[in-house]
N, C-alpha and C positions, 0 to 999 in steps of 0.2 A: 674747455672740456676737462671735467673730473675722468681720469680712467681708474678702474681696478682691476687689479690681476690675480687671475687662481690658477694656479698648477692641478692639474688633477691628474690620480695615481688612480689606476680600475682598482676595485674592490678585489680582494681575493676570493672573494666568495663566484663573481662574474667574468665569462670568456670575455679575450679582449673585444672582441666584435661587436657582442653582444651591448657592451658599455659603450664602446662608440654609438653605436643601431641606441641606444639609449638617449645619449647626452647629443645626439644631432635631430630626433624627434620629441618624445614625450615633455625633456628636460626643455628645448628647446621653445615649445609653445609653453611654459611655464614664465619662461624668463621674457617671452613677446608679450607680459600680460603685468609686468612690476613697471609701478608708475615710475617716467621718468627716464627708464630707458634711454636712450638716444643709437645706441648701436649695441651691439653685440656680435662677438668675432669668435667662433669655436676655431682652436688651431688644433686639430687634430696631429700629434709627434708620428709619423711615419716611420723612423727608424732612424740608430744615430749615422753621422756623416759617413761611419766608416763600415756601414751594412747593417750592425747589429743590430736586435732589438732595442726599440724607441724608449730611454729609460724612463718615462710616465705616460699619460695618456695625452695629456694636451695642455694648452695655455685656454686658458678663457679671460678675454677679455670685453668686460661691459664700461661703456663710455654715460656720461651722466653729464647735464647744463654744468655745474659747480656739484662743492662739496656737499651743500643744505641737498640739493636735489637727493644725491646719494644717501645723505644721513634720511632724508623723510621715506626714501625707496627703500632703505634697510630696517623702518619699522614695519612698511607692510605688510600685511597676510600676503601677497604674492613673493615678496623674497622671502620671507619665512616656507612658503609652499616649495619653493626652488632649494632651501637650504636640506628641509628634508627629502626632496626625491635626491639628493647625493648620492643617499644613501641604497639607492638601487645600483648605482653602478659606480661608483669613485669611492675610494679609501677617507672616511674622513680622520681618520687617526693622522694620515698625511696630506696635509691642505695648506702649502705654503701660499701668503696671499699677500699682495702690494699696491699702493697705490703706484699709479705709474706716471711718469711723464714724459708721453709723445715727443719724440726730438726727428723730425725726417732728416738722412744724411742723404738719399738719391731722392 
């Protein structure tokens, strides 16, 4: 499995809720439609460990067969479509983004 990772920060223009109510529906049937998928994980940040407010909005993590998969899903009109709805509810000015690699410790 290829993964990639997005940090997402809400938009300041958007309540936090409302971007979540965002990026767990509209956003979400966007990204159930980019060839190539194999999973996709919204982690919504709840709040940090010691009560406060959750300092971004979530991880998103999409899984992909290999990298070619990923590179051919990142020409398509549907993640082009996903990169622009960001911009209803996450900060693109802040979009730290990684590939990742899966290590299970439990």
């Amino acid at each position: 499995m290829f993964t990639v990772m997005f940090v997402l920060y809400e938009s300041p223009s958007i309540d936090r809720e409302k971007a979540l109510a965002r990026w767990r529906t509209a956003h979400a049937e966007i990204v159930r439609s980019i060839p190539g998928v194999r999973s996709c994980v919204q982690n919504a940040a709840l709040r940090s460990p010691d009560g406060l407010p959750a300092p971004f909005l979530g991880i998103d993590e999409r899984a992909f067969d290999d990298e070619e998969a990923f590179g051919a899903a990142s020409l398509s009109a549907e993640f082009a479509a996903a990169m622009k709805d960001l911009r209803n509810f996450a900060d693109l000015e802040e979009l730290p983004t990684a590939v990742a690699e899966p290590f299970a410790v439990v």
